[in-house]
BAKEVO-563901 format. One record per atom (N, C-alpha, C): x negated, y negated, z negated; atom name; residue in three letters; residue number from 1. Coordinates in nm, 3 decimals. Each point is the difference from the previous one (the first is absolute). Layout:
BEGIN
east->X north->Y up->Z atom->CA res->ALA n->NUM
...
***
This chain:
BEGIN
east->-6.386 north->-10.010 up->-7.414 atom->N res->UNK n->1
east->-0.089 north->0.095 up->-0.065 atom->CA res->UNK n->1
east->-0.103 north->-0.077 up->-0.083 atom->C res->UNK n->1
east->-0.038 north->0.011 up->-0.115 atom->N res->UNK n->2
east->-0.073 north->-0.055 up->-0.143 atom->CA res->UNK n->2
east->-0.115 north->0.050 up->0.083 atom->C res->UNK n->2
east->-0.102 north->-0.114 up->-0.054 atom->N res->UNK n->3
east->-0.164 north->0.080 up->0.026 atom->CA res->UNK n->3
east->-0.058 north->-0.033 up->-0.136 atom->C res->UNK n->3
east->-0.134 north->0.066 up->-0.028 atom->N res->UNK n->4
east->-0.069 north->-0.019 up->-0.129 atom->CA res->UNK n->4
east->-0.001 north->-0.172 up->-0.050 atom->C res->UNK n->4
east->-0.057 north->-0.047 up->0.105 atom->N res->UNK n->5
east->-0.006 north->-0.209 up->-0.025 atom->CA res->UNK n->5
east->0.088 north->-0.030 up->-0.078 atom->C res->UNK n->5
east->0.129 north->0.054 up->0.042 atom->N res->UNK n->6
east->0.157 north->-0.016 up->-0.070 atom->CA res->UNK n->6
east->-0.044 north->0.024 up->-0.094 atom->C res->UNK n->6
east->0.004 north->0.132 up->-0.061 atom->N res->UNK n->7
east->-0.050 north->0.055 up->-0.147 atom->CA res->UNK n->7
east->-0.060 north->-0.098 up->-0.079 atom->C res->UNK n->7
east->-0.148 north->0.027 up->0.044 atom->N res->UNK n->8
east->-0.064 north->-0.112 up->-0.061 atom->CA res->UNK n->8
east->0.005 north->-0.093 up->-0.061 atom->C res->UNK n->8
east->0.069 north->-0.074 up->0.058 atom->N res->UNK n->9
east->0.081 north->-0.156 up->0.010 atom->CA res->UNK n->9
east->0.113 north->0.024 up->-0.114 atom->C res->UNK n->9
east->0.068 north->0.132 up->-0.036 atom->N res->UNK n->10
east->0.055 north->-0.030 up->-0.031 atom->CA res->UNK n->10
east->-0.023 north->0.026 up->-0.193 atom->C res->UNK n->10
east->-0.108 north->0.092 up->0.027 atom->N res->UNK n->11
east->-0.065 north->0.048 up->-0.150 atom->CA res->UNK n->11
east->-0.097 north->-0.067 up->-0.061 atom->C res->UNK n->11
east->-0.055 north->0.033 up->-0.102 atom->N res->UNK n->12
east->-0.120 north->-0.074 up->-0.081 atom->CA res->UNK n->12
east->-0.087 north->0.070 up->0.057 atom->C res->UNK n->12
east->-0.077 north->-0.079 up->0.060 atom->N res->UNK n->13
east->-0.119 north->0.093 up->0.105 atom->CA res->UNK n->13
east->-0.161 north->0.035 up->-0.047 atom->C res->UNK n->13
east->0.015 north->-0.021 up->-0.163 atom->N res->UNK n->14
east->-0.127 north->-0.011 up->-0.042 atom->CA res->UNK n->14
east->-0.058 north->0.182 up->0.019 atom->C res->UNK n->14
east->-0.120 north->-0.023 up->0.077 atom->N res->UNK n->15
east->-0.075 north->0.157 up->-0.031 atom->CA res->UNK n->15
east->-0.010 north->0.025 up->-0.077 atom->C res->UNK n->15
east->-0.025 north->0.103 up->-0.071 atom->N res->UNK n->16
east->-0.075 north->0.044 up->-0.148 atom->CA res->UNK n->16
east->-0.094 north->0.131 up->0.103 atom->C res->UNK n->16
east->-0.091 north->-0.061 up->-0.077 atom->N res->UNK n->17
east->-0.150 north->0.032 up->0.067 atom->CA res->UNK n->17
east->-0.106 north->0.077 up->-0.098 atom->C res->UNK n->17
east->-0.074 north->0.051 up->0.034 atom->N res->UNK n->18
east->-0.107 north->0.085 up->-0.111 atom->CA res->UNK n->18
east->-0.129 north->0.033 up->0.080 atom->C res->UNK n->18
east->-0.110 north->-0.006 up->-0.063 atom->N res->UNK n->19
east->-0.133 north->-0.004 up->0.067 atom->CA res->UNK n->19
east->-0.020 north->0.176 up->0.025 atom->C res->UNK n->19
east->-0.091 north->0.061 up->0.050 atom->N res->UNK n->20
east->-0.023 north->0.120 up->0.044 atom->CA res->UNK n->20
east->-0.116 north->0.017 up->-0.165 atom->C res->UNK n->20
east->-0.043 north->-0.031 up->-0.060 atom->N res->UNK n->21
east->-0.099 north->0.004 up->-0.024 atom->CA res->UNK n->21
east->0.069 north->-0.009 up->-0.166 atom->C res->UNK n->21
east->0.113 north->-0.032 up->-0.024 atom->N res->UNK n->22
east->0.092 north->-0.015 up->-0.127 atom->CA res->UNK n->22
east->0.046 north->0.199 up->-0.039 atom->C res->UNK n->22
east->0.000 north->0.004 up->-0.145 atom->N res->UNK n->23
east->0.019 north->0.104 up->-0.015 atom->CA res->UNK n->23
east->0.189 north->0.012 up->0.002 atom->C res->UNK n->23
east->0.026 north->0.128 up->0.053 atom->N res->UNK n->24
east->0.154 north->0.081 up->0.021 atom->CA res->UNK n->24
east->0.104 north->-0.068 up->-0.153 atom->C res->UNK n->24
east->-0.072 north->0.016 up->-0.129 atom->N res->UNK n->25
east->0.073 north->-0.075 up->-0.101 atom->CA res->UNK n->25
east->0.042 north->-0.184 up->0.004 atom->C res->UNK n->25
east->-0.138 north->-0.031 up->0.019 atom->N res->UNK n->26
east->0.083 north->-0.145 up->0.027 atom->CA res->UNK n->26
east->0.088 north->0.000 up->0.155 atom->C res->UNK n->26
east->-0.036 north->0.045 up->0.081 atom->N res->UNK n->27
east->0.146 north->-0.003 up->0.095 atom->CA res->UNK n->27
east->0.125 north->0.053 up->-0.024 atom->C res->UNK n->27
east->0.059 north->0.085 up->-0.103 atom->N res->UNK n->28
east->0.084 north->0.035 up->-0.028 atom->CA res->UNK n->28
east->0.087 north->-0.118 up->-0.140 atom->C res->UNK n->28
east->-0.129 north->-0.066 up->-0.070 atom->N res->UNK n->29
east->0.087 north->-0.104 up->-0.073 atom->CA res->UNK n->29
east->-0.005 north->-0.123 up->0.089 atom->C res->UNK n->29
east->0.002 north->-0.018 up->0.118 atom->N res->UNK n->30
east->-0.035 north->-0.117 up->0.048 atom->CA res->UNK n->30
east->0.164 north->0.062 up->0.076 atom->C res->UNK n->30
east->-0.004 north->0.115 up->0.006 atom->N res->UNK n->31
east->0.171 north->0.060 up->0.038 atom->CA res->UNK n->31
east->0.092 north->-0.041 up->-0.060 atom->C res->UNK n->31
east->-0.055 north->0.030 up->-0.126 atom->N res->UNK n->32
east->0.112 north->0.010 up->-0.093 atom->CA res->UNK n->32
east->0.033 north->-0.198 up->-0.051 atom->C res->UNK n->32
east->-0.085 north->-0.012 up->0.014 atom->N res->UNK n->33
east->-0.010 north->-0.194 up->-0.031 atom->CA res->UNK n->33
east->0.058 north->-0.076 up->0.105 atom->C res->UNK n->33
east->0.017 north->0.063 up->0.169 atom->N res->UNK n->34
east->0.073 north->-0.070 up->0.052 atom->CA res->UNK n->34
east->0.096 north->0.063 up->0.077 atom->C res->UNK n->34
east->0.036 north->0.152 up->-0.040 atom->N res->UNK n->35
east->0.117 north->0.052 up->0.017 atom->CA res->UNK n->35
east->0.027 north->-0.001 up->0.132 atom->C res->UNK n->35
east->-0.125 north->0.105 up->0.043 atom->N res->UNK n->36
east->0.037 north->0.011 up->0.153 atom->CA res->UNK n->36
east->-0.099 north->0.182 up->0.037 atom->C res->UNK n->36
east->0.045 north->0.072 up->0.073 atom->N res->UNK n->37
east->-0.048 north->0.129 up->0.001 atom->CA res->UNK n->37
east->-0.167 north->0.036 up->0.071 atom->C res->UNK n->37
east->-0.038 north->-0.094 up->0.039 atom->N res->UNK n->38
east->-0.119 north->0.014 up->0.101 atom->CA res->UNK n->38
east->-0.072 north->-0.164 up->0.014 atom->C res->UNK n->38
east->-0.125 north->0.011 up->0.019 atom->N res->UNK n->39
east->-0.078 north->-0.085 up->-0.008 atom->CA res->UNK n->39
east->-0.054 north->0.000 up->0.143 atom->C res->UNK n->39
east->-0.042 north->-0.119 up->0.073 atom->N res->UNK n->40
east->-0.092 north->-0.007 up->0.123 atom->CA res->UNK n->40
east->-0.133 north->-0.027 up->-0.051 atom->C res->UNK n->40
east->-0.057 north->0.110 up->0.036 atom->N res->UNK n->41
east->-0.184 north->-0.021 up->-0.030 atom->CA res->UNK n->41
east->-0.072 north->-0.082 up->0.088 atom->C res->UNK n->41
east->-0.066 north->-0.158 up->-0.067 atom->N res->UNK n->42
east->-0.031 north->-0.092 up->0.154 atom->CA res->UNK n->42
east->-0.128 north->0.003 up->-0.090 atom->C res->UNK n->42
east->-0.114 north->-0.024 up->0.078 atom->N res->UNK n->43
east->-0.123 north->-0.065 up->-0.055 atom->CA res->UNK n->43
east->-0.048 north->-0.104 up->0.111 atom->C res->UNK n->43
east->-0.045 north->-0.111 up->-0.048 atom->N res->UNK n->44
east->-0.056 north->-0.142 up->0.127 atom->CA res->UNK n->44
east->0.114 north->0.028 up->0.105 atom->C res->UNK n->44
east->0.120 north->-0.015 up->-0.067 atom->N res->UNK n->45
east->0.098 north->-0.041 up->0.128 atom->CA res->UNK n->45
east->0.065 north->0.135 up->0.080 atom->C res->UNK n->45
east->-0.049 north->0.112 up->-0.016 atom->N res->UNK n->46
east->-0.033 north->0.109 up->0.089 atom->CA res->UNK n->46
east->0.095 north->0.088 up->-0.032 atom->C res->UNK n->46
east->0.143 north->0.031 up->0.008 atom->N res->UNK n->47
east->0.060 north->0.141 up->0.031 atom->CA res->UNK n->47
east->-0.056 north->0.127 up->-0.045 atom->C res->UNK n->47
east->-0.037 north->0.075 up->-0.101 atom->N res->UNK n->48
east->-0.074 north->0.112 up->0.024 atom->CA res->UNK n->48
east->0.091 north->0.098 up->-0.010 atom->C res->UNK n->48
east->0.114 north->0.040 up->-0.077 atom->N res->UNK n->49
east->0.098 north->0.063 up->-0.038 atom->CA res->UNK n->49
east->0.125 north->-0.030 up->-0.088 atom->C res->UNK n->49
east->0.054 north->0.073 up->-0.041 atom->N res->UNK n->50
east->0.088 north->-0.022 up->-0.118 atom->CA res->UNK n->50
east->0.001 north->0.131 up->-0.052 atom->C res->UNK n->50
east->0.032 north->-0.028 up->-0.170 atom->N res->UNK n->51
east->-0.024 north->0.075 up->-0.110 atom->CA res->UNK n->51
east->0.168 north->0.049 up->-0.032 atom->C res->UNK n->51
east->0.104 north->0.074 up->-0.027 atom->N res->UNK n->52
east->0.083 north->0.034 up->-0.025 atom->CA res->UNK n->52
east->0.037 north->0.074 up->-0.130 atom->C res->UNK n->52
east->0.145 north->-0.021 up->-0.081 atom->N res->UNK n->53
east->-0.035 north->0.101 up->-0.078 atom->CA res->UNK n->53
east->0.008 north->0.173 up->0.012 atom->C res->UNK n->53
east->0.026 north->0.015 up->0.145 atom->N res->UNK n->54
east->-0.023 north->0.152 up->0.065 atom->CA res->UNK n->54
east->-0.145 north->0.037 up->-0.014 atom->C res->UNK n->54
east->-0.097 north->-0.121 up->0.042 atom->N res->UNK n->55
east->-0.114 north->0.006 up->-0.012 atom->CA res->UNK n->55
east->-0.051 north->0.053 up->-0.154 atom->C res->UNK n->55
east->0.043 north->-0.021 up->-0.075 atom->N res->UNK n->56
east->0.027 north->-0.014 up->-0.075 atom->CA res->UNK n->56
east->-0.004 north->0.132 up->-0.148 atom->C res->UNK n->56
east->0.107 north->0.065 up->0.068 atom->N res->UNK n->57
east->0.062 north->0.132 up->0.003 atom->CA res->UNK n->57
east->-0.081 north->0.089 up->0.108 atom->C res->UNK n->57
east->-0.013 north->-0.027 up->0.087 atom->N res->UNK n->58
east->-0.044 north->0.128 up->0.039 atom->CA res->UNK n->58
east->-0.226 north->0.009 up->0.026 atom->C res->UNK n->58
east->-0.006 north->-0.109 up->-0.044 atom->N res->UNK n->59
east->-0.157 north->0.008 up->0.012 atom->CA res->UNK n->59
east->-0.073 north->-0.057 up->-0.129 atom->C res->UNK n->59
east->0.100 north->-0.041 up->-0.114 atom->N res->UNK n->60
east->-0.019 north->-0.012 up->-0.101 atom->CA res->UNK n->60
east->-0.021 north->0.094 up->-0.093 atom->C res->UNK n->60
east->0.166 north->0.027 up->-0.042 atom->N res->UNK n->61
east->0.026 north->0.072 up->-0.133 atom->CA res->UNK n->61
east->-0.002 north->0.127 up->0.063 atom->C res->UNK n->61
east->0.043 north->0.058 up->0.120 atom->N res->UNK n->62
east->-0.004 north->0.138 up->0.055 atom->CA res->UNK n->62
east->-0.114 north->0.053 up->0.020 atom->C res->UNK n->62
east->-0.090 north->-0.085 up->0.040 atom->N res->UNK n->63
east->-0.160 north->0.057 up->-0.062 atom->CA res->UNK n->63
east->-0.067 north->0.023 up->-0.069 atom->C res->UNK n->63
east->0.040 north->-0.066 up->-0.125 atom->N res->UNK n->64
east->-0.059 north->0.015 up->-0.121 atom->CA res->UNK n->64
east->-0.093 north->-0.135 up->0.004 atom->C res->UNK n->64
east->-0.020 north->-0.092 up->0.044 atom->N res->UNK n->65
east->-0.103 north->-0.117 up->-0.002 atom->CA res->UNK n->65
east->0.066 north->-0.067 up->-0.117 atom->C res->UNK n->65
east->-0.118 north->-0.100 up->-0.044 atom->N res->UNK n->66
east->0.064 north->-0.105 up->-0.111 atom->CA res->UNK n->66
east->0.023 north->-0.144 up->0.115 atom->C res->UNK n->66
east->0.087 north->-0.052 up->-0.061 atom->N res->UNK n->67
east->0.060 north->-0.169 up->0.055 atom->CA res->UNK n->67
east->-0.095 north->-0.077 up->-0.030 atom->C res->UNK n->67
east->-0.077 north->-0.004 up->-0.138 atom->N res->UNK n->68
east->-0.098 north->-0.077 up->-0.051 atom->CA res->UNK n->68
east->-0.116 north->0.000 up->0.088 atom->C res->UNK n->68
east->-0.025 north->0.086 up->0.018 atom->N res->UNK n->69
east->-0.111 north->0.061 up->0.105 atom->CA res->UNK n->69
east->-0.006 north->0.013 up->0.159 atom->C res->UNK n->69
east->0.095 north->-0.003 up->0.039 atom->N res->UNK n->70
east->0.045 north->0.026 up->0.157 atom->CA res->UNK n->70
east->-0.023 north->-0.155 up->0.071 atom->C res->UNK n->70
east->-0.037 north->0.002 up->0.103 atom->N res->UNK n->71
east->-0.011 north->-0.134 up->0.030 atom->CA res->UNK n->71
east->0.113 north->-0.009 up->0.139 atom->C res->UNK n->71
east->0.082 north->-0.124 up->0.006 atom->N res->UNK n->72
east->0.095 north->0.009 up->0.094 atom->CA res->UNK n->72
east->-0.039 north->0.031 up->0.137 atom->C res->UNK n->72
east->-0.127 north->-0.031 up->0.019 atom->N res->UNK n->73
east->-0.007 north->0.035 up->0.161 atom->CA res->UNK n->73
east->-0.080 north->0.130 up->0.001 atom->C res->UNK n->73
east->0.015 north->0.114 up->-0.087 atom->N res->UNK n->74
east->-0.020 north->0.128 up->0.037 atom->CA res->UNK n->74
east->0.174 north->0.083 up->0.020 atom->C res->UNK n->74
east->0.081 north->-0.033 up->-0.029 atom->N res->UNK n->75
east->0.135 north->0.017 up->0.005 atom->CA res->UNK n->75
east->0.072 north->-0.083 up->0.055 atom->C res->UNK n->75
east->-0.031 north->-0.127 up->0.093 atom->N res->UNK n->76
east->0.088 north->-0.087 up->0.082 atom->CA res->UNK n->76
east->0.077 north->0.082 up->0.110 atom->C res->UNK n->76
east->0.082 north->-0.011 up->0.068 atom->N res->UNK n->77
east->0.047 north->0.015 up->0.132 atom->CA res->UNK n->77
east->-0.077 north->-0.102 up->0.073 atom->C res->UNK n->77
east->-0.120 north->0.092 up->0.077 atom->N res->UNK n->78
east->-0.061 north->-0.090 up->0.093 atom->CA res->UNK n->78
east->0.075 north->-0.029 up->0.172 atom->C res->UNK n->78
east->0.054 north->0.090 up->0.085 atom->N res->UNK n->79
east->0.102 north->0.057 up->0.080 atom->CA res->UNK n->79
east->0.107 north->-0.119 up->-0.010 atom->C res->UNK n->79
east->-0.001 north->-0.117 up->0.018 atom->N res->UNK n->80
east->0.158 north->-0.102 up->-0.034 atom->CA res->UNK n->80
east->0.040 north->0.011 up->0.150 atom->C res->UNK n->80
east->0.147 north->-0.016 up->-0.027 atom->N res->UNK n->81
east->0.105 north->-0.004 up->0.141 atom->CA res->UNK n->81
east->0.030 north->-0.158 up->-0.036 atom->C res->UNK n->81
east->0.033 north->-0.079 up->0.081 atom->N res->UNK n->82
east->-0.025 north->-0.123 up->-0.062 atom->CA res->UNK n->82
east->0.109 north->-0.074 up->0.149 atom->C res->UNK n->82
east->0.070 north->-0.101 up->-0.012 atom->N res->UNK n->83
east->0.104 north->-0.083 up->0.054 atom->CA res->UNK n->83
east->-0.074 north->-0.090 up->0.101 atom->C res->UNK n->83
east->0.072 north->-0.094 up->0.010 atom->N res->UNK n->84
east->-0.009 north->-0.144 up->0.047 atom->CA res->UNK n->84
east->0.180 north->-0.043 up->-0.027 atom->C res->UNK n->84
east->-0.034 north->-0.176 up->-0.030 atom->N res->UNK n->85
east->0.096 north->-0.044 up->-0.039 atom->CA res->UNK n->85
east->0.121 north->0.033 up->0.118 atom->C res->UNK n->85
east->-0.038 north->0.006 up->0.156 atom->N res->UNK n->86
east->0.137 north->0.010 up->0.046 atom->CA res->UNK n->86
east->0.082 north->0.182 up->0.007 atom->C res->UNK n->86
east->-0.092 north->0.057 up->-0.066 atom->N res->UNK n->87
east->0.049 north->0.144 up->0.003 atom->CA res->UNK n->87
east->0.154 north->0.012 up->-0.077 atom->C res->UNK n->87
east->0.089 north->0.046 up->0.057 atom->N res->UNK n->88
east->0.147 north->-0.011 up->-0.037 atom->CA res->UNK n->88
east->0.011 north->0.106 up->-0.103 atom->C res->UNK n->88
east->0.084 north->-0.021 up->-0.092 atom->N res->UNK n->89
east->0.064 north->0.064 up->-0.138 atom->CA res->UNK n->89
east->0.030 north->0.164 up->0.019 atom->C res->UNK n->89
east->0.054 north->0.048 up->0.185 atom->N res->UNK n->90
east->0.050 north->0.119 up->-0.019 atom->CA res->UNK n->90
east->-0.152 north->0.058 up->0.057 atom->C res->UNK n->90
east->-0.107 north->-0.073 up->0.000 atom->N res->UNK n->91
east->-0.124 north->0.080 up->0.105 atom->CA res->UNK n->91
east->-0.100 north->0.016 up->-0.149 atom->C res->UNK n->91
east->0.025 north->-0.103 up->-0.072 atom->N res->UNK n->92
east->-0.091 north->0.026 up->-0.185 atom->CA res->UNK n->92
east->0.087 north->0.111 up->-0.010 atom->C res->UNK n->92
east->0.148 north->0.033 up->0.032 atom->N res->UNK n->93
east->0.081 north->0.121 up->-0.171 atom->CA res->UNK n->93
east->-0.068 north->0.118 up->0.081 atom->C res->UNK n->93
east->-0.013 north->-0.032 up->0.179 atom->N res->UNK n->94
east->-0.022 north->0.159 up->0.059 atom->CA res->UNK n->94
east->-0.129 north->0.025 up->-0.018 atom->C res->UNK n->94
east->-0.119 north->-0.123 up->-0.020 atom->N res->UNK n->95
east->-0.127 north->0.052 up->-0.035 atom->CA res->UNK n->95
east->0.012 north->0.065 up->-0.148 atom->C res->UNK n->95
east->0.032 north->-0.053 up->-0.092 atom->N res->UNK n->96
east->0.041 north->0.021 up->-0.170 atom->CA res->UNK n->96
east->0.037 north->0.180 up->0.012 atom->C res->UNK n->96
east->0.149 north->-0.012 up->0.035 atom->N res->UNK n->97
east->-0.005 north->0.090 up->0.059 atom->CA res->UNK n->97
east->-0.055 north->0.138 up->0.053 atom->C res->UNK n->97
east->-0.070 north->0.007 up->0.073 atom->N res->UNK n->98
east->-0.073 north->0.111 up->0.098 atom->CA res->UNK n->98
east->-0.145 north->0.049 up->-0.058 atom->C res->UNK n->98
east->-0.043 north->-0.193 up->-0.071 atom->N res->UNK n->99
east->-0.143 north->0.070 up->-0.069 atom->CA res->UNK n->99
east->0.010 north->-0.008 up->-0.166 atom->C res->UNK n->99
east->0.086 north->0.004 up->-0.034 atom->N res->UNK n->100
east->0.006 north->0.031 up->-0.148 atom->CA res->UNK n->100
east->-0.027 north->-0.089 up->-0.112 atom->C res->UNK n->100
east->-0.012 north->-0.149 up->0.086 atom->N res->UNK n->101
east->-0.058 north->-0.129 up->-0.096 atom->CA res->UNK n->101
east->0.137 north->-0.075 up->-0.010 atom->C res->UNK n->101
east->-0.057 north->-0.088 up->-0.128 atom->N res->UNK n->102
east->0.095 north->-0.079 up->-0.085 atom->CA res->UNK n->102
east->-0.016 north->-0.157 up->0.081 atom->C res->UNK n->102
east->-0.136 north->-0.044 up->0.013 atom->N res->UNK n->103
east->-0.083 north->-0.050 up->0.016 atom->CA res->UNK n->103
east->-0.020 north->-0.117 up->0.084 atom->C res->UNK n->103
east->0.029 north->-0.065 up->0.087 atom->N res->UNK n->104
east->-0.091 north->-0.030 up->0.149 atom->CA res->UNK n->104
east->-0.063 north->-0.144 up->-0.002 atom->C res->UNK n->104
east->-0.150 north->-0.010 up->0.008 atom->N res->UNK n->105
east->-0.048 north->-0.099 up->-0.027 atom->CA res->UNK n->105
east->0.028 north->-0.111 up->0.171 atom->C res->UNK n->105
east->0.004 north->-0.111 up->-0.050 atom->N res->UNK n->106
east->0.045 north->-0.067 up->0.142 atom->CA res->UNK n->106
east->-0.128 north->-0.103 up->0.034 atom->C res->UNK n->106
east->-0.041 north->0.031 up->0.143 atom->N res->UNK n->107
east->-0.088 north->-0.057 up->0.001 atom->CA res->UNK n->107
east->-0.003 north->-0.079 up->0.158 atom->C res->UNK n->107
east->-0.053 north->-0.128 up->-0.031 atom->N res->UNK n->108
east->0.044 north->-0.136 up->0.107 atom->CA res->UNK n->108
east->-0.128 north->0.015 up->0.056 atom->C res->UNK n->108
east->-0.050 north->-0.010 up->0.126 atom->N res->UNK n->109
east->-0.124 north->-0.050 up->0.059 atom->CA res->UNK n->109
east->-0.114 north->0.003 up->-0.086 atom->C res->UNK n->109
east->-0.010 north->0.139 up->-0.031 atom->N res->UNK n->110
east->-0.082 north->0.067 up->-0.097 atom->CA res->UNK n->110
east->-0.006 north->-0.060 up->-0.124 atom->C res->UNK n->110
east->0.095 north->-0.089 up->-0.052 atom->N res->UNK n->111
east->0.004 north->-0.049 up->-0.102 atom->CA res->UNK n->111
east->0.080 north->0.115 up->-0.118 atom->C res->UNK n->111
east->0.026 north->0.023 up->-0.137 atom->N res->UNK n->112
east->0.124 north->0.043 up->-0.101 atom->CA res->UNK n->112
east->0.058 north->-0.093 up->-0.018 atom->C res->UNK n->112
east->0.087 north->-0.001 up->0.045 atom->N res->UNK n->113
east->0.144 north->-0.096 up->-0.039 atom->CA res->UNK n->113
east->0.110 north->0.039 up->-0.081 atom->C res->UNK n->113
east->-0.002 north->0.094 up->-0.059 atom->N res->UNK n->114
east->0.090 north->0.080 up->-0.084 atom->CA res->UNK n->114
east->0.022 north->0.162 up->0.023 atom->C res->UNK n->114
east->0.053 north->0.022 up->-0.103 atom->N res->UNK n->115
east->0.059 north->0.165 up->0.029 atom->CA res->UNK n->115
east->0.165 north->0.030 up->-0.035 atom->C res->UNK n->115
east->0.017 north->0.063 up->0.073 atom->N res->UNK n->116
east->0.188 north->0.038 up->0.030 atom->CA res->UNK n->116
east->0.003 north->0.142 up->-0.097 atom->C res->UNK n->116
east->0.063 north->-0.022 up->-0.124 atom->N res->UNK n->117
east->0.052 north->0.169 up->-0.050 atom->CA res->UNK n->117
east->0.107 north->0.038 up->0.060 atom->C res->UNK n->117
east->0.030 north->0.164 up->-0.009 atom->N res->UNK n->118
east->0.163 north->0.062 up->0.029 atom->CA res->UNK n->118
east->0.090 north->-0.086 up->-0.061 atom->C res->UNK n->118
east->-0.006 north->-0.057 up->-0.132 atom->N res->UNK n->119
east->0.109 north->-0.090 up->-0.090 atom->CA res->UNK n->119
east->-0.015 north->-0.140 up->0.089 atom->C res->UNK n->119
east->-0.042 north->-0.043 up->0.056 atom->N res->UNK n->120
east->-0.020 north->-0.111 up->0.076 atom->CA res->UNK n->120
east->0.120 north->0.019 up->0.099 atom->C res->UNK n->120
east->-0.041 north->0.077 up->0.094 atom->N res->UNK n->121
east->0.020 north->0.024 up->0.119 atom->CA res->UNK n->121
east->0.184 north->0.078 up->-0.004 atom->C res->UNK n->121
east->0.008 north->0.090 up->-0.137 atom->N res->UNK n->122
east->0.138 north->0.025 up->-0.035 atom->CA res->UNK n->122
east->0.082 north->-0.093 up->-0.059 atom->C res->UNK n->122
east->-0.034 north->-0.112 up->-0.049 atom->N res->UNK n->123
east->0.045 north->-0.140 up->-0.076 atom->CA res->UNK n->123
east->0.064 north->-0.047 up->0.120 atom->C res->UNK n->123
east->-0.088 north->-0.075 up->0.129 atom->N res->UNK n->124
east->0.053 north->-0.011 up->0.087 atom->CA res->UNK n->124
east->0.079 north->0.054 up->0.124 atom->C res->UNK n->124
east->-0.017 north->0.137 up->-0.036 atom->N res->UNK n->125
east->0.142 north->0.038 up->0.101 atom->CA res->UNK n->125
east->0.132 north->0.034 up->-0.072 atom->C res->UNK n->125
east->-0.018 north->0.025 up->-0.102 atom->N res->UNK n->126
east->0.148 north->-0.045 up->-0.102 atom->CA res->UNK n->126
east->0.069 north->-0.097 up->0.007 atom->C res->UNK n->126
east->-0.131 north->-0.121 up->-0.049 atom->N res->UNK n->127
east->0.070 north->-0.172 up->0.079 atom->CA res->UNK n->127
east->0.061 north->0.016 up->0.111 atom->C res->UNK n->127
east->-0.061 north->0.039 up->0.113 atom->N res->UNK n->128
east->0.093 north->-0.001 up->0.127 atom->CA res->UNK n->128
east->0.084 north->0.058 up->0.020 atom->C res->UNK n->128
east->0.047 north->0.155 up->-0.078 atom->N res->UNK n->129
east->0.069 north->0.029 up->0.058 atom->CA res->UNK n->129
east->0.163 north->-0.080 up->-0.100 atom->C res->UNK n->129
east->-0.073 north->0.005 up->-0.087 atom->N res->UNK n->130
east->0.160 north->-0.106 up->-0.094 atom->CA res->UNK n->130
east->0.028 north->-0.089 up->0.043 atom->C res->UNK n->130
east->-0.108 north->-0.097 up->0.055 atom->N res->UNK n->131
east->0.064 north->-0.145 up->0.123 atom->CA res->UNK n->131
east->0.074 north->0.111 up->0.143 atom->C res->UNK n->131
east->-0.049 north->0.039 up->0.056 atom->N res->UNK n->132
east->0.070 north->0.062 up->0.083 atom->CA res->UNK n->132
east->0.164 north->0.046 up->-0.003 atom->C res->UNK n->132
east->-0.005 north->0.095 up->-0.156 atom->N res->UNK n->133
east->0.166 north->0.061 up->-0.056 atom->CA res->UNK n->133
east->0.047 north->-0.149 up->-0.025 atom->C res->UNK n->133
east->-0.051 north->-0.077 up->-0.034 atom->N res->UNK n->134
east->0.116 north->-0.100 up->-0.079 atom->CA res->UNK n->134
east->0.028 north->-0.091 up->0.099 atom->C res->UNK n->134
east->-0.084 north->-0.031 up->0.143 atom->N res->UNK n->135
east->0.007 north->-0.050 up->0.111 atom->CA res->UNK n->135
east->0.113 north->0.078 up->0.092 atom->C res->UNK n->135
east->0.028 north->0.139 up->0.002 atom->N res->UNK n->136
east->0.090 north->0.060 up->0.048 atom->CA res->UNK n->136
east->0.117 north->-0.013 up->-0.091 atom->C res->UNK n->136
east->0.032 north->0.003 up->-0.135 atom->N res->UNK n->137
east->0.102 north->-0.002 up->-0.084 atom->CA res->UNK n->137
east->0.079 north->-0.103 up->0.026 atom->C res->UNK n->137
east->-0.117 north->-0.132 up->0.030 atom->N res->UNK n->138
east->0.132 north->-0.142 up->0.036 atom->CA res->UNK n->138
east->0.005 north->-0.006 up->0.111 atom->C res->UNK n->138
east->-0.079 north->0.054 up->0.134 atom->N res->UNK n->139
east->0.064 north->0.018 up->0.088 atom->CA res->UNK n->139
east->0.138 north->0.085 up->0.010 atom->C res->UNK n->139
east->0.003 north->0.143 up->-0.074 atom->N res->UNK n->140
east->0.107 north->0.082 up->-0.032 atom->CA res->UNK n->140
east->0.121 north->-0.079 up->-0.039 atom->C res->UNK n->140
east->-0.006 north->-0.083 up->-0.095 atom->N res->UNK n->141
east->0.115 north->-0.029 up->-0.053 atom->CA res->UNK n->141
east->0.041 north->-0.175 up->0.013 atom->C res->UNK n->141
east->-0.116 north->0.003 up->0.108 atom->N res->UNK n->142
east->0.040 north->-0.180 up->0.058 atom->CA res->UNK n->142
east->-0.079 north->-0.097 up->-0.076 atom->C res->UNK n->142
east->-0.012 north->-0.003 up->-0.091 atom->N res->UNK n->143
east->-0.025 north->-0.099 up->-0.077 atom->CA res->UNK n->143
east->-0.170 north->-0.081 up->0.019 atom->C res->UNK n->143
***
């Protein structure tokens, strides 16, 4: 059974991070510049939330607020469900899962050590299960 560490280890683990205090527009080109759906909001080291582009959509533009104007930590997801590196692959899809996040920030002895997306976490059970079929195929046929 894969745990997050695995993951990790096996991706480019850089955060992309955004201050609370940065307005909703530059977090969305800081999206679009490193092509990833959600930002972790840290200030002095500190976890405070993450910014999404649901966040996005539904406390943004569905309100009528401007991006220019909005500041990220009046619209963060303050509420994080959040890992540890030995939490296993099928216990992230059932949290993902059940509470409706993409998301899960992973966190070591109160440290951020990275975050696990659904595309993460579905990357690697694809891998396994094709080593698995092709591990049964030459068992199947001997070879």
């Amino acid at each position: 059974m894969k745990i997050v560490c695995q993951i990790l280890q096996a991706k480019n683990n850089n955060v992309v991070s955004i201050t609370p205090g940065s307005y909703v527009y530059n977090g969305l080109e800081l999206m679009v510049e490193k092509n990833v759906s959600s930002l972790l909001v840290i200030e002095n080291d500190e976890l405070l939330g993450i910014f999404t582009e649901r966040d996005y959509a539904r406390k943004v533009i569905l309100k009528g607020k401007a991006s220019r104007e909005t500041l990220i930590s009046e619209i963060m997801t303050k509420e994080l469900i959040t890992v540890t590196p030995d939490t296993t692959v099928d216990e992230c899809m059932r949290i993902m899962t059940s509470k409706f996040i993409r998301h899960l920030p992973v966190i070591d002895h109160g440290k951020l050590t990275g975050v696990v997306s659904i595309g993460d976490l579905l990357k690697h059970t694809i891998e396994d299960q094709k080593f698995i079929i092709e591990n049964l195929e030459q068992f199947i046929t001997g070879k």
